[in-house]
ChimeraX commands (.cxc) that place a marker at each C-alpha (Angstrom):
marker #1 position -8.12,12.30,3.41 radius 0.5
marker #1 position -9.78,14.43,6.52 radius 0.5
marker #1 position -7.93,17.68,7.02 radius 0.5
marker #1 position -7.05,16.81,10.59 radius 0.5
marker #1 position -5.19,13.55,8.84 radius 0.5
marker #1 position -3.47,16.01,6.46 radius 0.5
marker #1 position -2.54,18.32,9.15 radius 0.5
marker #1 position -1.30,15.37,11.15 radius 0.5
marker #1 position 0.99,14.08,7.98 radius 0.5
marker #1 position 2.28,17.40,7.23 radius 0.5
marker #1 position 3.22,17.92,10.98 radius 0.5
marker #1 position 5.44,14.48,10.62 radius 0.5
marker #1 position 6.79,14.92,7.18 radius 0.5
marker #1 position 6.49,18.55,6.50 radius 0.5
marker #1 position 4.63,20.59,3.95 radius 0.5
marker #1 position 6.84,20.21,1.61 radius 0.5
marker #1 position 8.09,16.91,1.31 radius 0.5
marker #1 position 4.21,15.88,1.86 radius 0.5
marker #1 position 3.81,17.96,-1.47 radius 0.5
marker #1 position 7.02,16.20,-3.26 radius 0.5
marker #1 position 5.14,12.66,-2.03 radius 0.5
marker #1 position 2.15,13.47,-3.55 radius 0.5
marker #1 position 3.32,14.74,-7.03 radius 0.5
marker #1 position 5.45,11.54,-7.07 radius 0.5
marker #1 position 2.30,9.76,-6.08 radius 0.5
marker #1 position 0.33,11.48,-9.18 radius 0.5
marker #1 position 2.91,10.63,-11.62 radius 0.5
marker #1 position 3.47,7.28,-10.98 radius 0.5
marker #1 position -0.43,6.79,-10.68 radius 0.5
marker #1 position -0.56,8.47,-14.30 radius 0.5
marker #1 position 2.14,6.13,-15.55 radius 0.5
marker #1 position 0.84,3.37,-14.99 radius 0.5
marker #1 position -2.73,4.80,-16.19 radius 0.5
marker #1 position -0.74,4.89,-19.37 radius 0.5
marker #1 position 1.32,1.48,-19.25 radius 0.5
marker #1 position -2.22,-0.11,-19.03 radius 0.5
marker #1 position -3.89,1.43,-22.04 radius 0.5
marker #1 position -0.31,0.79,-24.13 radius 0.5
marker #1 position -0.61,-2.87,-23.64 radius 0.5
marker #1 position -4.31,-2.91,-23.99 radius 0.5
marker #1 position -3.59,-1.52,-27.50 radius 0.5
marker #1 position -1.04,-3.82,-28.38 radius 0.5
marker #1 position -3.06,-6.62,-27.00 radius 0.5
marker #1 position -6.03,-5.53,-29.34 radius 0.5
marker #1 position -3.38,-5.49,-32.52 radius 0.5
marker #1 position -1.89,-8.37,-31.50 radius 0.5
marker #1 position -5.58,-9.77,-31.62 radius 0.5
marker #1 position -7.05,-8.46,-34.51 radius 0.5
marker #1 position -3.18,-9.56,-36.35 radius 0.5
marker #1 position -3.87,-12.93,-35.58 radius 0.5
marker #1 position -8.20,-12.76,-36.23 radius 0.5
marker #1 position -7.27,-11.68,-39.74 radius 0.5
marker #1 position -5.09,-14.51,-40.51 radius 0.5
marker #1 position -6.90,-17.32,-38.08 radius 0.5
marker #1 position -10.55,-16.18,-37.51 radius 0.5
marker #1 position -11.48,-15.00,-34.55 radius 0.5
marker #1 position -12.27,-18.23,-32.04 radius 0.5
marker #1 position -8.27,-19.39,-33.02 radius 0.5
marker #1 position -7.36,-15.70,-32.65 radius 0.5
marker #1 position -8.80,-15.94,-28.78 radius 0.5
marker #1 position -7.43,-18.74,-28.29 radius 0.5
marker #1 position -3.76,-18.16,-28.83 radius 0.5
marker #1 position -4.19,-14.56,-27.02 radius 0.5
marker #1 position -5.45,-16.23,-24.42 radius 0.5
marker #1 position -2.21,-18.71,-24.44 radius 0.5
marker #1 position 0.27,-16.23,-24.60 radius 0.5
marker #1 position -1.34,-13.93,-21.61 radius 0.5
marker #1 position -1.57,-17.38,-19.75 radius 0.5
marker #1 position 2.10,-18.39,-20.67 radius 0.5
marker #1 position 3.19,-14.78,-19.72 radius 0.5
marker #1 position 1.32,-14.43,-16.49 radius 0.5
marker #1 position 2.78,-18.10,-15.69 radius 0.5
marker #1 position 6.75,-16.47,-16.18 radius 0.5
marker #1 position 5.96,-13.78,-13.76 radius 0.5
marker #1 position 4.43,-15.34,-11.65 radius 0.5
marker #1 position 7.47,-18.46,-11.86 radius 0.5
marker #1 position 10.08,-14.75,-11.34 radius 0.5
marker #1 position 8.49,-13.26,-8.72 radius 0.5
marker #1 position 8.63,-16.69,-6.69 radius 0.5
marker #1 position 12.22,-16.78,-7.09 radius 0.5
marker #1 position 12.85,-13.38,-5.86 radius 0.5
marker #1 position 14.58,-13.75,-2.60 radius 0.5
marker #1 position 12.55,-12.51,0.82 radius 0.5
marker #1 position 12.82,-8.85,2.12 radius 0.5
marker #1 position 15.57,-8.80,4.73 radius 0.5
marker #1 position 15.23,-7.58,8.19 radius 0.5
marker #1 position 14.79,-3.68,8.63 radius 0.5
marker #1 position 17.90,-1.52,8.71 radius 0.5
marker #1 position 19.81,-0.74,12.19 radius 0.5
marker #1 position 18.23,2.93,12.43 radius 0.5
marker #1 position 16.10,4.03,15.29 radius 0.5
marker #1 position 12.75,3.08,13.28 radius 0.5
marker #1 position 13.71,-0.23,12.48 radius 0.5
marker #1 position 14.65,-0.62,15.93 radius 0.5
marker #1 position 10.97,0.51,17.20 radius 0.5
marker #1 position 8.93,-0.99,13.92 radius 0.5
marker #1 position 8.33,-4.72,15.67 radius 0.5
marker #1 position 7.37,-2.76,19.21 radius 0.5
marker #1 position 5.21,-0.28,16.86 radius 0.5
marker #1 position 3.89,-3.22,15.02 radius 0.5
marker #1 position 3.09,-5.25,18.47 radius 0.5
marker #1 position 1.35,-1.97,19.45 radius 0.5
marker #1 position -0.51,-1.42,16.41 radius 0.5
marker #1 position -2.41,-4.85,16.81 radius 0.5
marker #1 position -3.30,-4.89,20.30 radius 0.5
marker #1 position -3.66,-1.86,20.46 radius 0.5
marker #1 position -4.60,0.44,17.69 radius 0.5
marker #1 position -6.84,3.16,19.83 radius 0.5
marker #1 position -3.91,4.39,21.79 radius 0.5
marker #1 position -1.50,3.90,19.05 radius 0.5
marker #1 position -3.18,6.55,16.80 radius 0.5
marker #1 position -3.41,9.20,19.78 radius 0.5
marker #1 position -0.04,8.26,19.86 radius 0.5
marker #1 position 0.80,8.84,16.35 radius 0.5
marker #1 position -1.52,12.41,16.90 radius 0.5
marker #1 position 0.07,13.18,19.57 radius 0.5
marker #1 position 3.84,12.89,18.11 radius 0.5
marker #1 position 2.48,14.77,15.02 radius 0.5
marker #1 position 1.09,17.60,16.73 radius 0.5
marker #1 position 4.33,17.85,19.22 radius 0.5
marker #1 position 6.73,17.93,15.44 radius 0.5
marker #1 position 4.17,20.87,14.50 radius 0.5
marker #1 position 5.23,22.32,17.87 radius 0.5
marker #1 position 8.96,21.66,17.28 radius 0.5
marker #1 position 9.04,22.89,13.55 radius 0.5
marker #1 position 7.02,26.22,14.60 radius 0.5
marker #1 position 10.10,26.84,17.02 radius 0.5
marker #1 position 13.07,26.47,14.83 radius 0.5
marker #1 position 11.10,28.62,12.34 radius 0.5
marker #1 position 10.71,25.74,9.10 radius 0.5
marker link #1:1,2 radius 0.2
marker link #1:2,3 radius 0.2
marker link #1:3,4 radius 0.2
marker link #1:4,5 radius 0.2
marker link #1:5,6 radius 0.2
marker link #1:6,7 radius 0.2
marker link #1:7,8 radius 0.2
marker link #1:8,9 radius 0.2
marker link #1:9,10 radius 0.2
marker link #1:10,11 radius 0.2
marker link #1:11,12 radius 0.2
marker link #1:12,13 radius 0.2
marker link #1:13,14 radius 0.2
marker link #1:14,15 radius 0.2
marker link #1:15,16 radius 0.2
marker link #1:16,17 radius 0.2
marker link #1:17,18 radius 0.2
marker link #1:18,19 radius 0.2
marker link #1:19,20 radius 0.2
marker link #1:20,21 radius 0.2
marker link #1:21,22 radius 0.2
marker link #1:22,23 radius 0.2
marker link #1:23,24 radius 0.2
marker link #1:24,25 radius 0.2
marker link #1:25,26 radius 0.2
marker link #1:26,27 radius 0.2
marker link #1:27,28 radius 0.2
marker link #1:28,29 radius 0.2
marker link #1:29,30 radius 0.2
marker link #1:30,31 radius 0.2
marker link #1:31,32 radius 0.2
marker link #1:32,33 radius 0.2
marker link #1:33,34 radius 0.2
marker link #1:34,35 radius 0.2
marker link #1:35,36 radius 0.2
marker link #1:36,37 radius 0.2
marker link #1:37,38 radius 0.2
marker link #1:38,39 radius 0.2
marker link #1:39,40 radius 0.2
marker link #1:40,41 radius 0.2
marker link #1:41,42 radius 0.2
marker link #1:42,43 radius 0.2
marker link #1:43,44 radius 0.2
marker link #1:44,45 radius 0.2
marker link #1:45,46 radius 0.2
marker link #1:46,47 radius 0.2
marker link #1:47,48 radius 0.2
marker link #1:48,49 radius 0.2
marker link #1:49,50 radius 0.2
marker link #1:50,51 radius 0.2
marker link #1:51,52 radius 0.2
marker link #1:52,53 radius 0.2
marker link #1:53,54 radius 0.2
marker link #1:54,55 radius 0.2
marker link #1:55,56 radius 0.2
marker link #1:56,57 radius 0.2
marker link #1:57,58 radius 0.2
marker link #1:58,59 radius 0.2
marker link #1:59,60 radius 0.2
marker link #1:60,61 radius 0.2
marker link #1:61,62 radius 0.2
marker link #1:62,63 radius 0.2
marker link #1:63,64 radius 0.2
marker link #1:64,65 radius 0.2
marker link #1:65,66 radius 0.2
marker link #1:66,67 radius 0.2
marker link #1:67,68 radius 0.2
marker link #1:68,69 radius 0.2
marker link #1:69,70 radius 0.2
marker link #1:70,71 radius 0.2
marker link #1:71,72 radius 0.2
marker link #1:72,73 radius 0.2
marker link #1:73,74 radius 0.2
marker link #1:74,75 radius 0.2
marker link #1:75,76 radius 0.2
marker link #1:76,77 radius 0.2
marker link #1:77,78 radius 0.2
marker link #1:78,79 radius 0.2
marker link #1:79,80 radius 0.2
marker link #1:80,81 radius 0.2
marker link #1:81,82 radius 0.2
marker link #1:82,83 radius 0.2
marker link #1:83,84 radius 0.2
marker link #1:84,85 radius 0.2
marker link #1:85,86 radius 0.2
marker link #1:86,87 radius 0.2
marker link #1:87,88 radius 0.2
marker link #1:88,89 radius 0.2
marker link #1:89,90 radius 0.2
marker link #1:90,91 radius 0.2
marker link #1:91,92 radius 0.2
marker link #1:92,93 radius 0.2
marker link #1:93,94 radius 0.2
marker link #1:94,95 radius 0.2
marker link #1:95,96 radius 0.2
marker link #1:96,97 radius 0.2
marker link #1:97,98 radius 0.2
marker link #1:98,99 radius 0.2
marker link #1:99,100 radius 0.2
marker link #1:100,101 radius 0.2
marker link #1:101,102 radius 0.2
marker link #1:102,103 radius 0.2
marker link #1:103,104 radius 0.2
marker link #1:104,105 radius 0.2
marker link #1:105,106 radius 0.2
marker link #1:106,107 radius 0.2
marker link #1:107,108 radius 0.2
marker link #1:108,109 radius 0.2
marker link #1:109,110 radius 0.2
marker link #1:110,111 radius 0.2
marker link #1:111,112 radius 0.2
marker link #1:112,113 radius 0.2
marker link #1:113,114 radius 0.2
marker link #1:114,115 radius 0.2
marker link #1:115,116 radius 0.2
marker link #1:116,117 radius 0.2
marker link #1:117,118 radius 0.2
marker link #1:118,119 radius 0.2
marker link #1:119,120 radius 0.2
marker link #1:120,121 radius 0.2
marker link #1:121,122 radius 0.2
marker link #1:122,123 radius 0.2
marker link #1:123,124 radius 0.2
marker link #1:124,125 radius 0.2
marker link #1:125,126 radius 0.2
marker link #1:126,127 radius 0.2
marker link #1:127,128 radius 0.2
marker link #1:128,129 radius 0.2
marker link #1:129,130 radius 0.2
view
């Protein structure tokens, strides 16, 4: 990110919740660095368990089955799940279709916008002394 970006999200969200974002942002990026090489592990003793008692093209083969079968449940759950609901009743959710509208037709002026609301917070939050 370009410093005048940063600037620009620190003016709408403040220093320090920017900083709070971003640790939560590095944490969550590192857990699921480490979910990922857990299950690669157990998929590679879940192979080599079933190479030593099948060989290794039936090994594949039922890996490949139960990552297909899994994948297939998921995917079978996450169709089920039922559709986000409208935005809540707060001032954003009131704006976010206008915003939205905006945003595609026209995304030039929407961004001076958006720099121009961030550097007017900066203003705001120099006043009151946060």
């Amino acid at each position: 990110m370009s410093a005048p970006l940063l600037r620009l999200a620190a003016g709408l969200f403040g220093g320090r919740t920017l900083s709070r974002l971003g640790m939560r942002l590095a944490l969550l990026a590192f857990a699921v660095l480490l979910g990922l090489a857990s299950l690669g592990f157990l998929l590679a003793a879940l192979y080599l368990g079933l190479a030593a008692g099948l060989g290794a093209p039936l090994a594949a083969l039922f890996s490949g089955l139960i990552l297909a079968l899994v994948a297939t449940i998921l995917f079978l759950l996450s169709s089920r799940l039922p559709a986000p609901g409208p935005p809540a009743d707060d001032a954003l959710g009131a704006l976010a279709p206008l915003l939205a509208e905006g945003a595609r037709s026209r995304p030039t002026e929407m961004l001076l916008l958006a720099l121009l609301a961030g550097i007017l917070l900066e203003q705001i939050g120099r006043r009151f002394g946060r």
